[in-house]
DRENFITOR-37145 format. One record per residue (C-alpha): residue number from 0; x, y, z. Coordinates in Angstrom, 2 decimals, padded with zeros to 5 digits. Example, Ala and Ser with C-alpha at 12.3 -4.5 7.8 and 13.67 -1.06 7.14 Angstrom:
BEGIN
<site><num>0</num><x>012.30</x><y>-004.50</y><z>007.80</z></site>
<site><num>1</num><x>013.67</x><y>-001.06</y><z>007.14</z></site>
END
This chain:
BEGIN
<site><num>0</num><x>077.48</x><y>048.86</y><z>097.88</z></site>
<site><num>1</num><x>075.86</x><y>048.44</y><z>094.32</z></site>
<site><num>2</num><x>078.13</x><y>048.05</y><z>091.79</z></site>
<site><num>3</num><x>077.10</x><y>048.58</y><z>088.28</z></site>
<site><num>4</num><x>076.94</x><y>045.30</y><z>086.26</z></site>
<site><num>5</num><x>078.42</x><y>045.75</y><z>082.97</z></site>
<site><num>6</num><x>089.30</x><y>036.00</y><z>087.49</z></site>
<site><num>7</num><x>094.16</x><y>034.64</y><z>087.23</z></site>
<site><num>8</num><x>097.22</x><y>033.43</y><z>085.29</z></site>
<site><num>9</num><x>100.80</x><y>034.58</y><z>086.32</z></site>
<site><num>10</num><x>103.01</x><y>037.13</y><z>084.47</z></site>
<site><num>11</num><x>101.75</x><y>040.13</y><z>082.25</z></site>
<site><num>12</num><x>100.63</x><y>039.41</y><z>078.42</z></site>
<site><num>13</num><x>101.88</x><y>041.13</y><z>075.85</z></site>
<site><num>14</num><x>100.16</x><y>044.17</y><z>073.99</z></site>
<site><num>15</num><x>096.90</x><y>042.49</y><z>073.15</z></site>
<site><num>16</num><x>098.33</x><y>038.96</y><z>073.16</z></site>
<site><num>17</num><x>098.61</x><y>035.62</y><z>075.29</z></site>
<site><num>18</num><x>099.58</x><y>036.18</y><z>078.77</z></site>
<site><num>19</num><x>102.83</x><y>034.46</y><z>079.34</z></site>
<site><num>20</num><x>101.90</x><y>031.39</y><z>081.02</z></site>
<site><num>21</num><x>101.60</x><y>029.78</y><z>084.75</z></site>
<site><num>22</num><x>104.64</x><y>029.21</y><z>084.57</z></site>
<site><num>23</num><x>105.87</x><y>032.35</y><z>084.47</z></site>
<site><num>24</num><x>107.94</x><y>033.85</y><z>087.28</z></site>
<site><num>25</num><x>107.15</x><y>037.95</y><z>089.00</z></site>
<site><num>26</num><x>108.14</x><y>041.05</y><z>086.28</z></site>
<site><num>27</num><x>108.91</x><y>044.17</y><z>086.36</z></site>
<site><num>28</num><x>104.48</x><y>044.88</y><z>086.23</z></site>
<site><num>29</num><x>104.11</x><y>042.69</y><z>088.61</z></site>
<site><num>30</num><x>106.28</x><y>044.35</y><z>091.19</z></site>
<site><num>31</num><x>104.95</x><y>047.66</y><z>089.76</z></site>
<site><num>32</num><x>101.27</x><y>047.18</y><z>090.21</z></site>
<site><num>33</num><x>102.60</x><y>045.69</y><z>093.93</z></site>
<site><num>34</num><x>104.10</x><y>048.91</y><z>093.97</z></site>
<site><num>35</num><x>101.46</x><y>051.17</y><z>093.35</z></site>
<site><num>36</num><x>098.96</x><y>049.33</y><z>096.06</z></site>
<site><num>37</num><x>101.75</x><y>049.94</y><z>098.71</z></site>
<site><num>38</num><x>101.69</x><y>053.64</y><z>097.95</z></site>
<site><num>39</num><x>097.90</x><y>054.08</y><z>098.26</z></site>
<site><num>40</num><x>098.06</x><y>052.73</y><z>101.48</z></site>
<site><num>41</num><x>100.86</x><y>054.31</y><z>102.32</z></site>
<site><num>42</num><x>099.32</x><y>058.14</y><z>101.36</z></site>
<site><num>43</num><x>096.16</x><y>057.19</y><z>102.93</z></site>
<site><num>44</num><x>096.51</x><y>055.02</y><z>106.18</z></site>
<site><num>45</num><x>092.54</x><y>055.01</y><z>106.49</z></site>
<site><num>46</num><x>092.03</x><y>053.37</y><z>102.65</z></site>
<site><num>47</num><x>090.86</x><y>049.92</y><z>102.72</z></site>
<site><num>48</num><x>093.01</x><y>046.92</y><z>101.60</z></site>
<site><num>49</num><x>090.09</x><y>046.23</y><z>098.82</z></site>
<site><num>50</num><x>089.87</x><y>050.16</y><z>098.05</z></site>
<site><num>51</num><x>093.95</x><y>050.58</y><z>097.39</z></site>
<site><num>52</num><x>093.65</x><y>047.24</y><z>095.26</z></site>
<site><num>53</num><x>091.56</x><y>048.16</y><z>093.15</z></site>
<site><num>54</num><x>093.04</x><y>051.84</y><z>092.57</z></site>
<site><num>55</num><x>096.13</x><y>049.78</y><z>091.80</z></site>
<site><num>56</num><x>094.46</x><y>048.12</y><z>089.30</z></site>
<site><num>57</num><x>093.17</x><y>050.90</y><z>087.78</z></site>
<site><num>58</num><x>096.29</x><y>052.39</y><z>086.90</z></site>
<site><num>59</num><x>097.18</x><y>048.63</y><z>084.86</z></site>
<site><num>60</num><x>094.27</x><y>049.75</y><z>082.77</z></site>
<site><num>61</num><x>095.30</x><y>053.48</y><z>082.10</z></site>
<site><num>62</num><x>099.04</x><y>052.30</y><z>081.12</z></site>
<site><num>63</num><x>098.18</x><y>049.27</y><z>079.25</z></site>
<site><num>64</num><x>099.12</x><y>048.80</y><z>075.72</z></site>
<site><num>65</num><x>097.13</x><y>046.38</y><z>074.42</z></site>
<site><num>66</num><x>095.12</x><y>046.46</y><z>071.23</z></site>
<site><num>67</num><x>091.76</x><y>044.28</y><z>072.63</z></site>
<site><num>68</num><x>089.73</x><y>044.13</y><z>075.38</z></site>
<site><num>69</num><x>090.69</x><y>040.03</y><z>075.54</z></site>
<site><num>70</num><x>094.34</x><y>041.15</y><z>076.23</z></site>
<site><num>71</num><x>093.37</x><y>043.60</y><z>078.53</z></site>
<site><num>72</num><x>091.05</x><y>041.53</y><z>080.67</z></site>
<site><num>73</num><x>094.27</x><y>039.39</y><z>080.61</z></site>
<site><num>74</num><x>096.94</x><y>041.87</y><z>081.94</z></site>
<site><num>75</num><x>094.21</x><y>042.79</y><z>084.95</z></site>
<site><num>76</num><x>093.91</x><y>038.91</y><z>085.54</z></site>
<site><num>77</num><x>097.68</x><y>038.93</y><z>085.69</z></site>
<site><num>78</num><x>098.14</x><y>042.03</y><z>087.95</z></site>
<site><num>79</num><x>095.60</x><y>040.99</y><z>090.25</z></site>
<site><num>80</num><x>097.16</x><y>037.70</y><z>090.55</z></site>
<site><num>81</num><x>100.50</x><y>039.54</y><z>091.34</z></site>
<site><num>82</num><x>098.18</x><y>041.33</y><z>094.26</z></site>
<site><num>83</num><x>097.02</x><y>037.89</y><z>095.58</z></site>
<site><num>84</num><x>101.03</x><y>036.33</y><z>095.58</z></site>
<site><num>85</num><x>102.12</x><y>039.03</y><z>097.56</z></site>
<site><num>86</num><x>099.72</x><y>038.39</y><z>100.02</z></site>
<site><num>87</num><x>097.89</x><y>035.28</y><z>099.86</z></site>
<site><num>88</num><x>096.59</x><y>035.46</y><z>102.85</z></site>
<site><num>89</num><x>094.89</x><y>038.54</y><z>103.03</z></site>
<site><num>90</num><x>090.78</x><y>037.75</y><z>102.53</z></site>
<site><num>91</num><x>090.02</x><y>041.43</y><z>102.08</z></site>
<site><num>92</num><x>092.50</x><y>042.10</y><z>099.22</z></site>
<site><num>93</num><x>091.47</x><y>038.82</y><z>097.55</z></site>
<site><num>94</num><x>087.77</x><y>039.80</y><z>097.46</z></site>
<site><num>95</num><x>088.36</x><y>043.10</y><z>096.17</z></site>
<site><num>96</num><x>090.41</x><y>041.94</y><z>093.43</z></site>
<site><num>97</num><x>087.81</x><y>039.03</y><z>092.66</z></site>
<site><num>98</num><x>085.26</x><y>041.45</y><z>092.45</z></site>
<site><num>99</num><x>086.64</x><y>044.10</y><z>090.58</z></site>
<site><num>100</num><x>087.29</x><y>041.74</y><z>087.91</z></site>
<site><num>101</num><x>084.26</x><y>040.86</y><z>087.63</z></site>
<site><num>102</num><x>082.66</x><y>044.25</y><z>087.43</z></site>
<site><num>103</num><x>085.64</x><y>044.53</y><z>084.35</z></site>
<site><num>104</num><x>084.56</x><y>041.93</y><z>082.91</z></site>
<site><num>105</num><x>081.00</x><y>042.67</y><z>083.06</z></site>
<site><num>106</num><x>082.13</x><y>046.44</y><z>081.20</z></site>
<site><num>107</num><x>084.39</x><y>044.59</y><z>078.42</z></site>
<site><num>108</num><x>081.80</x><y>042.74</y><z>077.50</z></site>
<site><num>109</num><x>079.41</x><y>045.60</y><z>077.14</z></site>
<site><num>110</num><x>082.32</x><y>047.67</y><z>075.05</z></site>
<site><num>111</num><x>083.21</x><y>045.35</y><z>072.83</z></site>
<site><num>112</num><x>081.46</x><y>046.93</y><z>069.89</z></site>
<site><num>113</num><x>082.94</x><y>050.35</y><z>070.81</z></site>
<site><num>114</num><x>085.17</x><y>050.72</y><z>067.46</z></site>
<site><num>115</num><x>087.32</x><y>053.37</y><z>069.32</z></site>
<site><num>116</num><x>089.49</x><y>051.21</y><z>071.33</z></site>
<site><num>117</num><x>091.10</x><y>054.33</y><z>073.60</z></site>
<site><num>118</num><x>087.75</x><y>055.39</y><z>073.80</z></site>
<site><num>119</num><x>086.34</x><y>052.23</y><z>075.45</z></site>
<site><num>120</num><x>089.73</x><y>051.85</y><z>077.58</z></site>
<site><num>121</num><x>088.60</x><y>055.65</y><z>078.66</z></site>
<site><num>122</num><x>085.65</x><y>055.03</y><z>080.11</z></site>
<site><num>123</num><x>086.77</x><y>051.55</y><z>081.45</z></site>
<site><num>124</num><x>089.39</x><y>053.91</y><z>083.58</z></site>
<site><num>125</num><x>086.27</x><y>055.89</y><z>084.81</z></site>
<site><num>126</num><x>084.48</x><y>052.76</y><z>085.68</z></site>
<site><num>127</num><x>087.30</x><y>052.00</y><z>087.88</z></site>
<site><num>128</num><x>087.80</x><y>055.41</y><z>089.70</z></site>
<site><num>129</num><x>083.91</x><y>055.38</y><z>090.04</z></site>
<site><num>130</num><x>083.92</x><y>051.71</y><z>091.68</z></site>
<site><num>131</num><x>086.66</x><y>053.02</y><z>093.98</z></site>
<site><num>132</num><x>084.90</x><y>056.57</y><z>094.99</z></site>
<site><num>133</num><x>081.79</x><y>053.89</y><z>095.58</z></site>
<site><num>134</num><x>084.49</x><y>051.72</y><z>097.53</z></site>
<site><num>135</num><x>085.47</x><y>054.59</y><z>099.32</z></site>
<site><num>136</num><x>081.26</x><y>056.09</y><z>100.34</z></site>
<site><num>137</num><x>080.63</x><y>052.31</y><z>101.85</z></site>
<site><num>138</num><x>081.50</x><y>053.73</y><z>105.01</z></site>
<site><num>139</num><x>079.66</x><y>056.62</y><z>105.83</z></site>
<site><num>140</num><x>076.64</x><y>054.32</y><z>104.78</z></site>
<site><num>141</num><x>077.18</x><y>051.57</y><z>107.32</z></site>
<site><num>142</num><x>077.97</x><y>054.47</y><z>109.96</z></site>
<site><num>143</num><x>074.02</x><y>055.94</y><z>108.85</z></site>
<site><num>144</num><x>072.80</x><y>052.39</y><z>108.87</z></site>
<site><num>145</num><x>073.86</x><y>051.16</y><z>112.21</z></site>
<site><num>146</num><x>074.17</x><y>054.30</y><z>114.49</z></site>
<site><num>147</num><x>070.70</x><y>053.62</y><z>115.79</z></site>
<site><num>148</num><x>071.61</x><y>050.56</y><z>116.83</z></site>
<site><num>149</num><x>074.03</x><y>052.04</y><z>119.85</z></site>
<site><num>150</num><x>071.43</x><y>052.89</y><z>122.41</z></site>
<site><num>151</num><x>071.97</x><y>055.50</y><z>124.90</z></site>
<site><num>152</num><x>073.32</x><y>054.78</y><z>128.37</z></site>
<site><num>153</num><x>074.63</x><y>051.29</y><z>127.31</z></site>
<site><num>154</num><x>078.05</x><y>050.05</y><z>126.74</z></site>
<site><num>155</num><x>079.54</x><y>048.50</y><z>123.49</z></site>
<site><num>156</num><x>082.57</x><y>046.07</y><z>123.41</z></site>
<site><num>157</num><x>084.96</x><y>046.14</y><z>120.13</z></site>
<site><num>158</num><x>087.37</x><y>043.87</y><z>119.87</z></site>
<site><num>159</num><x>089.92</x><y>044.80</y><z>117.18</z></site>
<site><num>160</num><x>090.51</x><y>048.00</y><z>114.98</z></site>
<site><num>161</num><x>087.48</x><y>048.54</y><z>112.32</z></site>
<site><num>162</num><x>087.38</x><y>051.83</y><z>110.04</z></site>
<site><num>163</num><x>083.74</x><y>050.95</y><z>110.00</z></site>
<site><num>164</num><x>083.39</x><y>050.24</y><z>113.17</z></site>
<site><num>165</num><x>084.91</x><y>053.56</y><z>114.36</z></site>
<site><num>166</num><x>083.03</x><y>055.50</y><z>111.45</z></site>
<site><num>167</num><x>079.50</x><y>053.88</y><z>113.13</z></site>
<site><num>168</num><x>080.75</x><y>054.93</y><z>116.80</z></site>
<site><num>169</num><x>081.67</x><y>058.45</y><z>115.78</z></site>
<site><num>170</num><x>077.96</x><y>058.80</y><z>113.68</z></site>
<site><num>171</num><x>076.16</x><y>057.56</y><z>116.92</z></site>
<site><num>172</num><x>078.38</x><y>060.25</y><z>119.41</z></site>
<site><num>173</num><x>077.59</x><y>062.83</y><z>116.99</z></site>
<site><num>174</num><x>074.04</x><y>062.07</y><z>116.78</z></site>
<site><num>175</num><x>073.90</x><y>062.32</y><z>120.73</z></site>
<site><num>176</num><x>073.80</x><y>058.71</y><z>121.86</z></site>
<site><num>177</num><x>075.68</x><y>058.86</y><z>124.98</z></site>
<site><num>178</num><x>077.51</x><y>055.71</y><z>125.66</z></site>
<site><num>179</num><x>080.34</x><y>053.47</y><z>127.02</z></site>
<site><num>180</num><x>083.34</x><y>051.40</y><z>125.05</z></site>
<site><num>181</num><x>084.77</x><y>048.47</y><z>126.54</z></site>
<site><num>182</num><x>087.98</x><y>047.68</y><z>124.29</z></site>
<site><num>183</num><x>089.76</x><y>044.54</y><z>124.08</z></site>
<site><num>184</num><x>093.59</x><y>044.80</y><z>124.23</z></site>
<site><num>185</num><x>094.00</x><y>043.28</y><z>120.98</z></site>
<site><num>186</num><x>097.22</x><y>041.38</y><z>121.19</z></site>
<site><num>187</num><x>099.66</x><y>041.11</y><z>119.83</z></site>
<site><num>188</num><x>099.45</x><y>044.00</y><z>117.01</z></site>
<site><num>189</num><x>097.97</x><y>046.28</y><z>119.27</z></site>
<site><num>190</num><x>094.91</x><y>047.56</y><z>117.13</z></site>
<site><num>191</num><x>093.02</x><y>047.62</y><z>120.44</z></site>
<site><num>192</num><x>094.87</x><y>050.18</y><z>121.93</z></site>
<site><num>193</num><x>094.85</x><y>051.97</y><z>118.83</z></site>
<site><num>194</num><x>090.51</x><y>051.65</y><z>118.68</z></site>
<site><num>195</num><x>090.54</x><y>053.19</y><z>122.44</z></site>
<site><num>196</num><x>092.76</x><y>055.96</y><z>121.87</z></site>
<site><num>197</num><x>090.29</x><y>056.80</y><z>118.60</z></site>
<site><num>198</num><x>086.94</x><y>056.60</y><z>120.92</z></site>
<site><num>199</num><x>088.83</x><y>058.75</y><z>123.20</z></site>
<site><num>200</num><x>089.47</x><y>061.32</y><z>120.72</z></site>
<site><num>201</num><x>085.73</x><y>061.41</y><z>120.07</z></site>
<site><num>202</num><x>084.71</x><y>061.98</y><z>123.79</z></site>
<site><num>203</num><x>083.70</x><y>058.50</y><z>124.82</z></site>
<site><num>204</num><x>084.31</x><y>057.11</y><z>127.62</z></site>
<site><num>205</num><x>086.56</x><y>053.99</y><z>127.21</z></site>
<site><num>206</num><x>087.55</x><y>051.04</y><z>129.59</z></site>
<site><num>207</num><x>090.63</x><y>048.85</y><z>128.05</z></site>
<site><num>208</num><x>090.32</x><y>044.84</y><z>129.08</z></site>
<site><num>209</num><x>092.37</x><y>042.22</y><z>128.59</z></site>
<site><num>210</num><x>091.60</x><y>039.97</y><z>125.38</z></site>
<site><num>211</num><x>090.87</x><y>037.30</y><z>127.98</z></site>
<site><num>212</num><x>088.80</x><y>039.51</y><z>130.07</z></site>
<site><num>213</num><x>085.76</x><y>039.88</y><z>127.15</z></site>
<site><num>214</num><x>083.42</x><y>037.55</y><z>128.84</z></site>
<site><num>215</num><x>083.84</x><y>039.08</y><z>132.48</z></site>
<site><num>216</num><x>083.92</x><y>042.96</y><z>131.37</z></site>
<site><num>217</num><x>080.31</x><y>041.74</y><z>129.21</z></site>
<site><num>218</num><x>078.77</x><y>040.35</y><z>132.46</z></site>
<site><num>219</num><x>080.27</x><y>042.60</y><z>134.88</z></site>
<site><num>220</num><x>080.03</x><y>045.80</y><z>132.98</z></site>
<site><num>221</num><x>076.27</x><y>045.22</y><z>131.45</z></site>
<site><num>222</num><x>077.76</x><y>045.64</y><z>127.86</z></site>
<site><num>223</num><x>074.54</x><y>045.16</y><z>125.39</z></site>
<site><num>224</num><x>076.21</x><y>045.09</y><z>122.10</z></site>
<site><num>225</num><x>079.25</x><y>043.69</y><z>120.69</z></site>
<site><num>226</num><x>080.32</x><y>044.91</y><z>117.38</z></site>
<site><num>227</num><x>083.32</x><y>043.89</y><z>115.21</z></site>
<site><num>228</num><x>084.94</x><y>044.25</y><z>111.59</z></site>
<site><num>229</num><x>085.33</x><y>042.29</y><z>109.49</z></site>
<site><num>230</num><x>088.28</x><y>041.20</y><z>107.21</z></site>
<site><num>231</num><x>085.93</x><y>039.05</y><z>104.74</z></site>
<site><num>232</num><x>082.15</x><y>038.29</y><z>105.24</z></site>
<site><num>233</num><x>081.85</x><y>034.63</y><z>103.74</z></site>
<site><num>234</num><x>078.85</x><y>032.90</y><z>101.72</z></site>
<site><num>235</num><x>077.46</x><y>031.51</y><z>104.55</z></site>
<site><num>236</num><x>077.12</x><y>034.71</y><z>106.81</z></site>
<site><num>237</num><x>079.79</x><y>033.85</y><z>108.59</z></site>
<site><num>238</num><x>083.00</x><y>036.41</y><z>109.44</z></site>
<site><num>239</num><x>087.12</x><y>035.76</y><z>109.03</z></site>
<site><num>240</num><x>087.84</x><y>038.71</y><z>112.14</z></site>
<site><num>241</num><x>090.82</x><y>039.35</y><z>114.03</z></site>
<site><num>242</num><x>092.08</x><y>036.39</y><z>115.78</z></site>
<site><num>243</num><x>089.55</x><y>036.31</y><z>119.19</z></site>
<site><num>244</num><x>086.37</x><y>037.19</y><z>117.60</z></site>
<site><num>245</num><x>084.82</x><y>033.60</y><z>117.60</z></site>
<site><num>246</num><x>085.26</x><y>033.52</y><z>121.37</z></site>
<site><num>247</num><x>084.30</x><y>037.11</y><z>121.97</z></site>
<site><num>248</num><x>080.70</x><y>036.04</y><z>120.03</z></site>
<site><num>249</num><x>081.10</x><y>032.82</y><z>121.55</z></site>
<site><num>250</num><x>080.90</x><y>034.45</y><z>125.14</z></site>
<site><num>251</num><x>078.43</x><y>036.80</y><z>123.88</z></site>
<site><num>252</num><x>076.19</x><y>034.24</y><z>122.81</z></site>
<site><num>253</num><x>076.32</x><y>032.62</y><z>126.14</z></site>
<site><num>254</num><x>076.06</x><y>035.83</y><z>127.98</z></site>
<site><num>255</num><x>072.75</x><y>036.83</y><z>125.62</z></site>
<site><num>256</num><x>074.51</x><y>039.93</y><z>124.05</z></site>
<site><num>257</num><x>073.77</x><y>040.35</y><z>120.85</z></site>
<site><num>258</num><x>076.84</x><y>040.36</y><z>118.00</z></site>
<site><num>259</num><x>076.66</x><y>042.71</y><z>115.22</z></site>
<site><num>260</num><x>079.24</x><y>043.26</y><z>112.51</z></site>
<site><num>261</num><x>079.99</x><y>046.25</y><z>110.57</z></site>
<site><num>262</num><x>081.81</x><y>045.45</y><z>106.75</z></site>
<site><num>263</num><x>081.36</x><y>046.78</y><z>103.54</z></site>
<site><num>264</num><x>080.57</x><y>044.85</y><z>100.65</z></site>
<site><num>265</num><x>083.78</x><y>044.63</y><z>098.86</z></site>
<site><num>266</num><x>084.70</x><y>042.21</y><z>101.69</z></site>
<site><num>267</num><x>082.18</x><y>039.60</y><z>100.60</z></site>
<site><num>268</num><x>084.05</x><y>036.65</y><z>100.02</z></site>
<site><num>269</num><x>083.24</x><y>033.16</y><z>097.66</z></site>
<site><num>270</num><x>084.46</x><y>031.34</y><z>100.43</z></site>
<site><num>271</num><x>082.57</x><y>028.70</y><z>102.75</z></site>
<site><num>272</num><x>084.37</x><y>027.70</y><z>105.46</z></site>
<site><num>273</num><x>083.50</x><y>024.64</y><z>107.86</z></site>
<site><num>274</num><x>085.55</x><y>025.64</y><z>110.95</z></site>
<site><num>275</num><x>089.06</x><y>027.10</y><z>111.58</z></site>
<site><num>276</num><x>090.83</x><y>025.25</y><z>109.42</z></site>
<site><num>277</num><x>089.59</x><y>026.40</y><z>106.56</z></site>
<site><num>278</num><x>091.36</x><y>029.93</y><z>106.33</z></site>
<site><num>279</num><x>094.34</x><y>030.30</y><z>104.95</z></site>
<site><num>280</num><x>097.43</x><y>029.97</y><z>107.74</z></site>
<site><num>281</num><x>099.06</x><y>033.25</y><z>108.55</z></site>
<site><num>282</num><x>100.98</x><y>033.24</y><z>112.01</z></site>
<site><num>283</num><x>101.90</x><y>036.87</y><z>114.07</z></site>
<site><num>284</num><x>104.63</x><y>036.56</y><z>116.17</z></site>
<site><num>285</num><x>104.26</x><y>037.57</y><z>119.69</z></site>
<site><num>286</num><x>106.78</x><y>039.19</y><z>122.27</z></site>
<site><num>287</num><x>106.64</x><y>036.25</y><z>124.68</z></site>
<site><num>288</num><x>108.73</x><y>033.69</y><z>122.31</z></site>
<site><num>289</num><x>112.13</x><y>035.19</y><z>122.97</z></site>
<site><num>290</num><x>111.29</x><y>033.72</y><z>126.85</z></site>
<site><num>291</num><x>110.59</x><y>030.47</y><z>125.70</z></site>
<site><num>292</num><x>112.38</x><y>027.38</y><z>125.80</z></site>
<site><num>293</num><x>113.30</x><y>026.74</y><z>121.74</z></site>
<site><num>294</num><x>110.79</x><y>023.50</y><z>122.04</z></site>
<site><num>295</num><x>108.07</x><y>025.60</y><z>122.79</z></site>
<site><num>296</num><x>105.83</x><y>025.86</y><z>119.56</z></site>
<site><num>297</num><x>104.15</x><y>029.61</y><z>119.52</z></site>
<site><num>298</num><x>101.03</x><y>029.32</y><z>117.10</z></site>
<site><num>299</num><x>099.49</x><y>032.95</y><z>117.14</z></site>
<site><num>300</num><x>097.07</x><y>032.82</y><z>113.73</z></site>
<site><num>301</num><x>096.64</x><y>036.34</y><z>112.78</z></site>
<site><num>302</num><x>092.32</x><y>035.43</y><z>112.56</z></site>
<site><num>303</num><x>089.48</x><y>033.33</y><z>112.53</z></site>
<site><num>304</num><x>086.14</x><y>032.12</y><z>111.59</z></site>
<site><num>305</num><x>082.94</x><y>033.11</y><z>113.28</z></site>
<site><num>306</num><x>080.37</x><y>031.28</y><z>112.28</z></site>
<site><num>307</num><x>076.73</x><y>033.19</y><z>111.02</z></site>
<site><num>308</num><x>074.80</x><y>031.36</y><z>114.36</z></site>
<site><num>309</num><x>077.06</x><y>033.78</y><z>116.17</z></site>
<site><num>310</num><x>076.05</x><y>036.60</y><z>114.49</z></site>
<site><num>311</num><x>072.97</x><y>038.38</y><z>114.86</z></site>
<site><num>312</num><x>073.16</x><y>041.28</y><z>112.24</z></site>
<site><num>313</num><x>075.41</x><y>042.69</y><z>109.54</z></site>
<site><num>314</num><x>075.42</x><y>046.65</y><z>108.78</z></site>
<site><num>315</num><x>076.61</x><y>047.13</y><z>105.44</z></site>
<site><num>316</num><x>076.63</x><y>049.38</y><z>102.46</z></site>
<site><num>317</num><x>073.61</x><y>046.92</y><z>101.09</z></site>
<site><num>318</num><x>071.77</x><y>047.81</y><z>104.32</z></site>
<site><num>319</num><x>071.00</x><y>046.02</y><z>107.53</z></site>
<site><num>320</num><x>070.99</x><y>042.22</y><z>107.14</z></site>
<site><num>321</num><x>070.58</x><y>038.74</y><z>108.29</z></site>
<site><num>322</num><x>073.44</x><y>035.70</y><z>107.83</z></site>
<site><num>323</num><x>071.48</x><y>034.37</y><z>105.98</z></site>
<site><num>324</num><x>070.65</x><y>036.84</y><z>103.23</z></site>
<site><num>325</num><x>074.27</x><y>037.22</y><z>102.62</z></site>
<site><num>326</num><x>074.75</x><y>034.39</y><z>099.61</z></site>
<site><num>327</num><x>071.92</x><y>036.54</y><z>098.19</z></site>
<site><num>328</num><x>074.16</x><y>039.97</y><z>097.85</z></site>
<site><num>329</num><x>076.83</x><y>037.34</y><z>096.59</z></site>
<site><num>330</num><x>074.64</x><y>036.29</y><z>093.75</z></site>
<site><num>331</num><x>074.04</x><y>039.85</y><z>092.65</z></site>
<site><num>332</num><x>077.63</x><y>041.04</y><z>093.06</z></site>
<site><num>333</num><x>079.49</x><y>037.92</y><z>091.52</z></site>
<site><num>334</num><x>075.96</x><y>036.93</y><z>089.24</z></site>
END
């Protein structure tokens, strides 16, 4: 996606003023810009975590009250970092936050000699909803990009639930490539069952595996592409996933199956992780601990890192690209 070129303190500022510190504990705009993100989501199941965070944010800049565009910058700062609190762990919101900031910023900076202050705020508003409706076309891109890439007669493995995975899978069946799923389970959430019952909908033909069974169902079903989401796509190329992606490409590598992920670029992340325990800790809890002696320790992390040697392509809104061109789109997103 190419944005148009034109980050956070706690606690909202006042009309035009000083924000009211780090110090500052959640307020009534906090829990109200929290509010409104919930709701997008809610109306529209489908919307992106990025997409509803940055409608959310949006709306801070239609109802603010402040007199410059230094205090407004501020309350956005402030609301975004009310986002982030809520969920700290979430990559995707984090990035789309990150970056719509900076796209605001970039705009402020080019208003600033607008003498009409509502005027400027105006068209800062239709910035936003423009960046969102831009958010929002990302994914019938990637689904023209990498369609072609799901051959006819073969079999693709998902692991995980991806909007733009699905939207890619649907473009291909439409176009009239005739092929196979094989779906991984997707414990403990679920979201493979969910992906399965979606291909299913759409005609093709689906076989569900175990999330340990990804390496046999890739050499005993003849699978020739594996393609995954992606909650955040980091500098380095690399992917934060759904916890099991690093050993589905793992296998995959081993198996000579090429990986390809499909993310749009509001996930790019400033992030550069070295291994696993670089992402932020976030643990699901599964079914089986109620069966467990109390001194059994249950560590389910809700993802992990794949790193870009894994990878072999990434479909995106920018187009079709190596790992290694990714800290390029970085540098003209964040530059």
């Amino acid at each position: 996606m190419s944005f148009p070129h034109g980050e956070g303190g706690a606690g909202p500022s006042p009309p035009g003023g000083a924000g009211a510190g780090a110090g500052a504990g959640p307020t009534a705009d906090d829990a109200l810009v929290v509010r409104e993100y919930h709701a997008a989501l809610a109306r529209a199941p489908d919307m992106a975590v990025a997409v509803a965070a940055i409608r959310a944010l949006t709306g801070v800049i239609s109802r603010s009250a402040a007199r410059t565009m230094m205090g407004l910058e501020r309350e956005l700062r402030d609301a975004a970092a009310a986002l982030q609190r809520r969920d700290p762990t979430a990559v995707s919101l984090t990035a789309g936050c990150e970056l719509f900031l900076r796209y605001t910023t970039r705009s402020t900076a080019a208003l600033e000699d607008v003498e009409d202050f509502s005027a400027a705020k105006s068209r800062l508003i239709e910035r936003g909803r423009r960046f969102e409706q831009t958010s929002v076309r990302a994914r019938a891109a990637i689904a023209d990009a990498g369609a072609r890439f799901v051959r006819g007669g073969g079999a693709v493995l998902t692991h995980g639930y991806s909007r733009a995975v699905l939207a890619l899978l649907q473009r291909a069946a439409s176009g009239g490539a005739h092929f196979s799923a094989v779906v991984t389970e997707g414990r403990p959430d679920g979201t493979g069952q969910r992906m399965a019952r979606a291909l299913d909908e759409l005609g093709v033909p689906v076989t569900l595996v175990l999330d340990a069974g990804a390496a046999y169902a890739m050499a005993s079903r003849r699978v020739d592409l594996v393609l995954v989401g992606a909650e955040g796509v980091v500098e380095n190329g690399g992917v934060i996933n759904k916890l099991g992606t690093f050993q589905v490409a793992l296998a995959a590598k081993a198996l000579n199956v090429p990986v390809m992920v499909a993310a749009e670029s509001f996930k790019f992340c400033r992030l550069f992780p070295l291994g696993q325990l670089d992402l932020p800790v976030e643990s699901k809890p599964v079914d089986v601990a109620a069966l467990l002696p109390r001194s059994v320790r249950v560590d389910n992390p809700s993802r992990d890192y794949t790193p870009p040697h894994l990878i072999d392509l990434l479909v995106t809104d920018l187009g079709t690209l190596t790992p290694a061109a990714v800290s390029d789109e970085l540098i003209q997103l964040y530059g």
